[in-house]
RODO-2510 file (C-alpha; in nm, 4 decimals, decimal comma):
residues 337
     n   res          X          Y          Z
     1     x     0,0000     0,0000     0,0000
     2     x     0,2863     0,2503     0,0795
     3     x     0,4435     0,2153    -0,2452
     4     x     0,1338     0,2597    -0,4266
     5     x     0,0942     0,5912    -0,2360
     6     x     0,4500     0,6963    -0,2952
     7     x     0,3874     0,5754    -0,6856
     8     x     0,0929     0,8071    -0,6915
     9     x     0,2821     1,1014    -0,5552
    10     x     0,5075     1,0467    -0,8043
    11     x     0,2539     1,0320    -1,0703
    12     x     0,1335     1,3661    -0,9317
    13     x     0,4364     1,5289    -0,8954
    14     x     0,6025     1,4427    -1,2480
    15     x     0,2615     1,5888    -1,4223
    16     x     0,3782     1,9420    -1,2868
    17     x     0,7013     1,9201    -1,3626
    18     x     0,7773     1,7758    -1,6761
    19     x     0,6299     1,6329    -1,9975
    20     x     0,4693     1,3115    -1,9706
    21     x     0,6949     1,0041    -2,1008
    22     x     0,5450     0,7792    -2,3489
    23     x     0,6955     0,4969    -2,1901
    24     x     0,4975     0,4493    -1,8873
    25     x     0,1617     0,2733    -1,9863
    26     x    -0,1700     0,4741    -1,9528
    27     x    -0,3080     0,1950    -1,7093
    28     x    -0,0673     0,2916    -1,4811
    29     x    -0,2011     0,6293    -1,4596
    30     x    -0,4528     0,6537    -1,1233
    31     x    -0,7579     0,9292    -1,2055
    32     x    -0,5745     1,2240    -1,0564
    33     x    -0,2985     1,2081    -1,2185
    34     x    -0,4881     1,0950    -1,6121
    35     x    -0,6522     1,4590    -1,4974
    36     x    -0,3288     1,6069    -1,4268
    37     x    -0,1529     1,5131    -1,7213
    38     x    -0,4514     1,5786    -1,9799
    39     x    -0,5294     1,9737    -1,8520
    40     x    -0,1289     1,9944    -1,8661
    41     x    -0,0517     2,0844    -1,5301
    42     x     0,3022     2,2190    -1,6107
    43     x     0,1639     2,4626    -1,7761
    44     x    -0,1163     2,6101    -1,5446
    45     x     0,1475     2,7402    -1,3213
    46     x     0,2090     3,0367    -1,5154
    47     x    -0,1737     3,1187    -1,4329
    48     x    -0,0498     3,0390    -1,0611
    49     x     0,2012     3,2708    -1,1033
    50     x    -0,0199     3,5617    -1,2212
    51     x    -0,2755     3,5146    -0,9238
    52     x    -0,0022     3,5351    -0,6982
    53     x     0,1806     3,8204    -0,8973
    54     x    -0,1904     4,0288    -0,8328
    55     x    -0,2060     3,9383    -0,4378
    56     x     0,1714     4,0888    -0,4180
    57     x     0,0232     4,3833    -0,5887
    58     x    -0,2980     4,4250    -0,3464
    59     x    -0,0584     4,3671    -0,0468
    60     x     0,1554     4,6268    -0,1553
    61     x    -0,1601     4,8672    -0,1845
    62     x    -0,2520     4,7792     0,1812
    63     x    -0,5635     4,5810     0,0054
    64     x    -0,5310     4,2578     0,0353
    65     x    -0,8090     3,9770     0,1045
    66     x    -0,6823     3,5692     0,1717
    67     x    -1,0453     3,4706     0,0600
    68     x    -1,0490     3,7189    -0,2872
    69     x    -0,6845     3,6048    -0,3408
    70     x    -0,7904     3,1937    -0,2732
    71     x    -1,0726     3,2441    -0,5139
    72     x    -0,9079     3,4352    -0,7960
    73     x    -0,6010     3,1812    -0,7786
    74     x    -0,8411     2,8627    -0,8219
    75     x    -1,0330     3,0727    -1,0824
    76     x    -0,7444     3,1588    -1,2800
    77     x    -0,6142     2,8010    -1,2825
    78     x    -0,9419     2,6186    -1,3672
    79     x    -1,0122     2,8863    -1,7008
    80     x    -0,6051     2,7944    -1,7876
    81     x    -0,7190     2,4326    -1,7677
    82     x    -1,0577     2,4529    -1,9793
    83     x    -0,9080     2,6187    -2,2147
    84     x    -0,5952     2,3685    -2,2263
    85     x    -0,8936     2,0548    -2,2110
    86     x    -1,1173     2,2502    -2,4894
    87     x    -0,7732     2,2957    -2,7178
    88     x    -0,7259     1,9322    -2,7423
    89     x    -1,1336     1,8641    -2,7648
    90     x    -1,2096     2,1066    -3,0534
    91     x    -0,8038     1,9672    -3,1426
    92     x    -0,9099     1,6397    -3,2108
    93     x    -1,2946     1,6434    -3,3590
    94     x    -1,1587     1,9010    -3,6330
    95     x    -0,8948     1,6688    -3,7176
    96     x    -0,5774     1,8660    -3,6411
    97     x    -0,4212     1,6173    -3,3755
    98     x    -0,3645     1,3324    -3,5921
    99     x    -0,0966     1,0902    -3,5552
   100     x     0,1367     1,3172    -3,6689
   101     x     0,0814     1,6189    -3,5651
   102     x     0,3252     1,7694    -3,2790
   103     x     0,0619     1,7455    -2,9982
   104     x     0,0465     1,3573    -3,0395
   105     x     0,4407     1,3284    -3,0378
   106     x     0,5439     1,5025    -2,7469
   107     x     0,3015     1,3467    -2,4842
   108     x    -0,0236     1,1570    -2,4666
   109     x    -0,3752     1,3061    -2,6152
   110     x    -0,6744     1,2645    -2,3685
   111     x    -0,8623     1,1439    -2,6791
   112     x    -0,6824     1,0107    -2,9304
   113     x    -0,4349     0,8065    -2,6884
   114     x    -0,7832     0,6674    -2,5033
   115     x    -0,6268     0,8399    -2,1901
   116     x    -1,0355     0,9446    -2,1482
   117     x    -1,3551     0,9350    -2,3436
   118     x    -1,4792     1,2106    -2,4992
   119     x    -1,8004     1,2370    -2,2659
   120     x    -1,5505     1,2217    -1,9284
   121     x    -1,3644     1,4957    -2,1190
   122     x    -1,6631     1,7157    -2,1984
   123     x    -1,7903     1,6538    -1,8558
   124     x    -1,4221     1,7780    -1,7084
   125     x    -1,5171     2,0544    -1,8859
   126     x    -1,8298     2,1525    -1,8105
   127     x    -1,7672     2,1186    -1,4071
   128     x    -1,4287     2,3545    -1,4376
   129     x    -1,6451     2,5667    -1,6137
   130     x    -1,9001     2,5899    -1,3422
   131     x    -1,6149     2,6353    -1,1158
   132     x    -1,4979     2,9287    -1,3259
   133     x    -1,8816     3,0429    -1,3254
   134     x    -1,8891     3,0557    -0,9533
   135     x    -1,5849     3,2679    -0,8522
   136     x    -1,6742     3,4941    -1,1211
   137     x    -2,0223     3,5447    -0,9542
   138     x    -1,8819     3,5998    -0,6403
   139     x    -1,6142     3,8900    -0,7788
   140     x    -1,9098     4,0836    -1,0146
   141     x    -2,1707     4,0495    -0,6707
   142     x    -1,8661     4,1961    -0,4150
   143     x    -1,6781     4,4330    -0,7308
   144     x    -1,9986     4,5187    -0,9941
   145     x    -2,0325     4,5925    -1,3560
   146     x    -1,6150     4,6350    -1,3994
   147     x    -1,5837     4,2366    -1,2336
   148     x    -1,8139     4,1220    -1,4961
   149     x    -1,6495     4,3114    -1,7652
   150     x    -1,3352     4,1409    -1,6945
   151     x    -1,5125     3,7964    -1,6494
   152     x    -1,6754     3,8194    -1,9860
   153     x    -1,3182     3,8984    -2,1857
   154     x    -1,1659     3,6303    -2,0040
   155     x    -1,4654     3,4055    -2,1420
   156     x    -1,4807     3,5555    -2,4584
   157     x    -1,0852     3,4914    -2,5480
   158     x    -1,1021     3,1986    -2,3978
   159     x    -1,4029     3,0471    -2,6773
   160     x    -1,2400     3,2875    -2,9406
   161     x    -0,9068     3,0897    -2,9178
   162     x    -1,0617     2,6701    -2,9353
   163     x    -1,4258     2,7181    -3,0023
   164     x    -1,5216     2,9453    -3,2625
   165     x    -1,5576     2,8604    -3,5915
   166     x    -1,2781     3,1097    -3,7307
   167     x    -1,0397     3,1137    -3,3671
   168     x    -0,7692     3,3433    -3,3063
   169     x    -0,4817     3,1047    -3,3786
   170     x    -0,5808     3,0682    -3,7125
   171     x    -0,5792     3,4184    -3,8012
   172     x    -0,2330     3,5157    -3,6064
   173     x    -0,3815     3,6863    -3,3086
   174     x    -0,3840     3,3520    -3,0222
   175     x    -0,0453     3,4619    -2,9508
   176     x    -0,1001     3,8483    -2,8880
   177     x    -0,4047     3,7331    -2,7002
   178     x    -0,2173     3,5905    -2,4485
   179     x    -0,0419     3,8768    -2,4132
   180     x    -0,3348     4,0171    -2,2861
   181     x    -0,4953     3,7529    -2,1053
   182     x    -0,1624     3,6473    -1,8951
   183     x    -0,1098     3,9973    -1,8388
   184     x    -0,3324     4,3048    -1,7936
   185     x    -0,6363     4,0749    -1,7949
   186     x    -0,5197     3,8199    -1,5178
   187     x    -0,3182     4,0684    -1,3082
   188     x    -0,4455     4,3726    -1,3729
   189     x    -0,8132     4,2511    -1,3406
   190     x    -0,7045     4,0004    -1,0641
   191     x    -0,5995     4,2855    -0,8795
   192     x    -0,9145     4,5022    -0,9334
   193     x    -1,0749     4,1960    -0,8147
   194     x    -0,9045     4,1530    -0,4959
   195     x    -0,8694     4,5707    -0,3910
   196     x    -1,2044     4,7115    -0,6011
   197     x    -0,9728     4,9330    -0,7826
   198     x    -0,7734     4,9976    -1,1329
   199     x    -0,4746     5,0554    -1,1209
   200     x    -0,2351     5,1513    -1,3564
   201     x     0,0743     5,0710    -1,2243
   202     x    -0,0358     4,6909    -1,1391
   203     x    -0,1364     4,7041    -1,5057
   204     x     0,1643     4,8171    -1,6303
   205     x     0,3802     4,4976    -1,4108
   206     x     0,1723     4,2920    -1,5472
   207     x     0,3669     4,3666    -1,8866
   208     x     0,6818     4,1512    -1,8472
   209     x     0,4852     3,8631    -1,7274
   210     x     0,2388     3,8400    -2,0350
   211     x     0,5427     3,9304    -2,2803
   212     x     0,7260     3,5872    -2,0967
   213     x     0,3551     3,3922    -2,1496
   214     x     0,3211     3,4775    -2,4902
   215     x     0,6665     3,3970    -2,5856
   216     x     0,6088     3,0546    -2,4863
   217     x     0,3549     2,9789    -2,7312
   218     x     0,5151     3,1905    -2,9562
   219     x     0,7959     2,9217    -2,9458
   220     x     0,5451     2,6184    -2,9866
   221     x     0,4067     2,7474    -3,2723
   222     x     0,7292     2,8214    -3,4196
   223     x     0,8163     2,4300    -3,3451
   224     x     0,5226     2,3423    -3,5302
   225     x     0,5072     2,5693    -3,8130
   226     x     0,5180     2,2801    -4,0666
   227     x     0,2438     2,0791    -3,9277
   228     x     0,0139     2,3784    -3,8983
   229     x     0,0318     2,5343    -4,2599
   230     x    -0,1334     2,1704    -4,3710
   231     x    -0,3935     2,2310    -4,1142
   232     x    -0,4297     2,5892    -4,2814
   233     x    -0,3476     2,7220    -3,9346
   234     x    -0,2198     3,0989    -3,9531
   235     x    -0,0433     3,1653    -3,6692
   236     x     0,1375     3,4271    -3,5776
   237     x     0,4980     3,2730    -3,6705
   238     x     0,3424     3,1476    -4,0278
   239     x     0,2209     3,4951    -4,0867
   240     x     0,6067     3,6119    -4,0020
   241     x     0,8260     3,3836    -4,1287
   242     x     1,0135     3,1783    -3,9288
   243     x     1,3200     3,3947    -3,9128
   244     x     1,1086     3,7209    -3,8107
   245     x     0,9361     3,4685    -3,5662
   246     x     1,2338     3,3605    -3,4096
   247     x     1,3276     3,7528    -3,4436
   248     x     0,9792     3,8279    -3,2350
   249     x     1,0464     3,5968    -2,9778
   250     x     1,3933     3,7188    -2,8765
   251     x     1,2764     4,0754    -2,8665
   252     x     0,9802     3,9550    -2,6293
   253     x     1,1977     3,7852    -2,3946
   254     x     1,5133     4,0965    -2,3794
   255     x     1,1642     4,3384    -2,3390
   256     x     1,0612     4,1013    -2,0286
   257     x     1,3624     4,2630    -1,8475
   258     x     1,4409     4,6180    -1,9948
   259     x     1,0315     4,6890    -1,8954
   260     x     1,1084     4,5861    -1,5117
   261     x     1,3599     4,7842    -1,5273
   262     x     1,1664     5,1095    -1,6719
   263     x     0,9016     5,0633    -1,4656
   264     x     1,1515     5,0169    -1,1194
   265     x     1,2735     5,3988    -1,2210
   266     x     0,9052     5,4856    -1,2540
   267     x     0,8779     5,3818    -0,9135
   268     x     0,6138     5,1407    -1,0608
   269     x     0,7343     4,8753    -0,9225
   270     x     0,9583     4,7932    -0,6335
   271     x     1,3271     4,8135    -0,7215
   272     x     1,3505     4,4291    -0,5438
   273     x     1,1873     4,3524    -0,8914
   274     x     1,5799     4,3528    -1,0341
   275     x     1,6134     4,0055    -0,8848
   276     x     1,4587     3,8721    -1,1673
   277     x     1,8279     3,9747    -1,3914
   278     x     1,9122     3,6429    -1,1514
   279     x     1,7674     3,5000    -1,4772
   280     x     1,9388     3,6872    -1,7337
   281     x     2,1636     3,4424    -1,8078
   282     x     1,9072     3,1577    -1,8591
   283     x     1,6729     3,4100    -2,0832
   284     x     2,0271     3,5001    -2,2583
   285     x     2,0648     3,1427    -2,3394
   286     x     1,6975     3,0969    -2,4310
   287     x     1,7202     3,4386    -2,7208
   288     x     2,0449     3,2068    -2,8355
   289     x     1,8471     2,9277    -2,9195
   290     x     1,6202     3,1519    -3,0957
   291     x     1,9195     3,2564    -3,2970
   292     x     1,9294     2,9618    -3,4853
   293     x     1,7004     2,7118    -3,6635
   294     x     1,5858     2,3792    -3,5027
   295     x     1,7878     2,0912    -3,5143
   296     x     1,6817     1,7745    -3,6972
   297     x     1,6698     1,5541    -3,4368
   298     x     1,6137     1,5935    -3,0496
   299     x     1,9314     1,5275    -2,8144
   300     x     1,9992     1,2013    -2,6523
   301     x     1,7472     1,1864    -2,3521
   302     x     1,5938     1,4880    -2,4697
   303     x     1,2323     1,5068    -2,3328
   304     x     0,9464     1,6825    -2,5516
   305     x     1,0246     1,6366    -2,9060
   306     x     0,9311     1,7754    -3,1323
   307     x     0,9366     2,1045    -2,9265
   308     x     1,2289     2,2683    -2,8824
   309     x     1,1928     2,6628    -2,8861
   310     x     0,8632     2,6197    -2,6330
   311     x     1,0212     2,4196    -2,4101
   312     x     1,3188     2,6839    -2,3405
   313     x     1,0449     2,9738    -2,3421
   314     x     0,8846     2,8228    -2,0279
   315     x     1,1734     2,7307    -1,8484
   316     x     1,3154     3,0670    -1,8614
   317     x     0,9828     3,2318    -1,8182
   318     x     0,8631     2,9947    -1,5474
   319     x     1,2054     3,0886    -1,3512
   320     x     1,1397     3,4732    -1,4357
   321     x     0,8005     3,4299    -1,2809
   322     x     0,9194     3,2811    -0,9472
   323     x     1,1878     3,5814    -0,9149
   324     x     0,9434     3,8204    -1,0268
   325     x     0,7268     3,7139    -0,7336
   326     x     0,9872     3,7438    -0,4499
   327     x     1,0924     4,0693    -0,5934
   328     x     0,7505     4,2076    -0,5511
   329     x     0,6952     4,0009    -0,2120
   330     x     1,0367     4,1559    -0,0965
   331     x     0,8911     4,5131    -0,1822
   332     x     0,5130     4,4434    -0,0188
   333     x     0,6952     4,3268     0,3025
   334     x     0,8899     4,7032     0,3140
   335     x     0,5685     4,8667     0,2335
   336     x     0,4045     4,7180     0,5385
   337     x     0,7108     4,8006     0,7569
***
């Protein structure tokens, strides 16, 4: 019984973590962790990161609320993993993830790799979104009309990217949209959420964050340029070129650190927020790889393949994020001194 436990934990701890291994067999998968690994659970702690990124804000304001914080944290992470659950539904029934498209290489499909039926999945679905439904209640009945304005963009980028007929990554906008989602939408609106106020200098921090988000897909789509101009997929790299894409991308990531640093002699932020040039090395690495084309084949032991450029967007931007946050928690702290 104790190493089943300690197999689970594993299981539940390598889904955050890392991309899921092909190797170990789907049966071996409890339901937690078949949940885990289909809403990509790596990847919702960017929207973490931007809950907590608000709450630093609101603390620093002398606003902050543990129960408005709790519930903007869970509501940020359940719409990141809808709309990672509804990519792969609407994915799969249009016929882009097909056996050899990227998505199916680098880890398993919740559909086409049986991980769950397509009922469980739509019923994921529809519960996170009544989760989602729920917090965002509670903010428009404690905030008003401005709370619902910011719950309805959220919803309406988050069916414009997967569910409508003519979505944003088809017509080169996904990327800028998360831009804006990851960014002014999540923090900015997060923190109007938690304090009842706009703000335009927790709008403004919210900048190098969504640059770091969208540079991450950015990168994935630039892996998987190939695959998606059969699919008649226009995202933004296709519309650019790969070159200028690549191009983008580094720009993004040197603009994640030159704004902190703008806004620290703006006194927008707390000069703590440096910390995150802890990182400049890794994001200096990252714009190298950006420098040059793909290789043809993966490393040995190289985990992820066929993306490349993605995966060292989120590692950099995933460290970035952490810094970022005890910058800003090092500059609330002084504030309340």
């Amino acid at each position: 019984m104790r190493n089943a436990a300690v197999s689970k934990r594993e299981l539940w701890y390598n889904a955050f973590r890392g991309f899921y291994r092909k190797e170990l067999p789907i049966e071996q998968l409890d339901p937690v962790s078949r949940w885990l690994y289909a809403s990509r659970s790596i990847i919702l702690v960017i929207s973490a990161q931007a809950a907590i990124i608000a709450g630093l804000l609101a603390i620093k304001a002398g606003s902050f609320n543990a129960l408005n914080f709790f519930l903007l944290l869970i509501g940020l992470v359940v719409a990141h993993a809808i709309s990672n659950l509804s990519n792969d539904y609407f994915g799969f029934h249009r016929g882009h993830d097909t056996p050899e498209s990227p998505r199916m290489r680098y880890t398993l499909h919740p559909l086409a790799s049986n991980m769950m039926s397509a009922s469980s999945l739509k019923r994921g679905i529809w519960m996170l979104l009544a989760v989602g439904i729920l917090v965002s209640i509670y903010f428009i009945v404690v905030r008003g009309p401005i709370a619902a304005l910011f719950a309805l963009l959220g919803l309406g980028i988050l069916y414009w990217y997967d569910g409508a007929p003519r979505d944003l990554k088809s017509i080169g906008f996904g990327e800028l949209a998360t831009l804006i989602v990851w960014g002014p939408l999540m923090i900015g609106g997060g923190y109007f959420c938690m304090t009842g106020k706009l703000s335009m200098p927790a709008f403004l921090a919210s900048i190098p964050y969504g640059l770091g988000v969208m540079s991450i897909l950015v990168g994935k789509h630039i892996d998987q340029m190939e695959f998606d101009q059969t699919q008649r997929q226009r995202t933004l790299p296709i519309v650019l070129g790969e070159k200028r894409a690549r191009l983008f991308n580094q720009t993004a990531i040197l603009l994640m650190y030159l704004v902190v640093v703008v806004l620290v002699i703006t006194r927008d932020i707390s000069p703590f927020a440096l910390i995150v040039f802890l990182n400049f090395p890794r994001a200096w690495k990252a714009m190298g790889v950006f420098s040059k084309p793909r290789p043809e084949t993966p490393p040995e032991g190289y985990v992820g393949w066929p993306l490349w450029y993605h995966r060292f967007s989120l590692i950099q931007n995933k460290r970035f994020g952490w810094l970022y946050i005890l910058g800003l928690a090092a500059g609330a702290i002084v504030a309340m001194v």
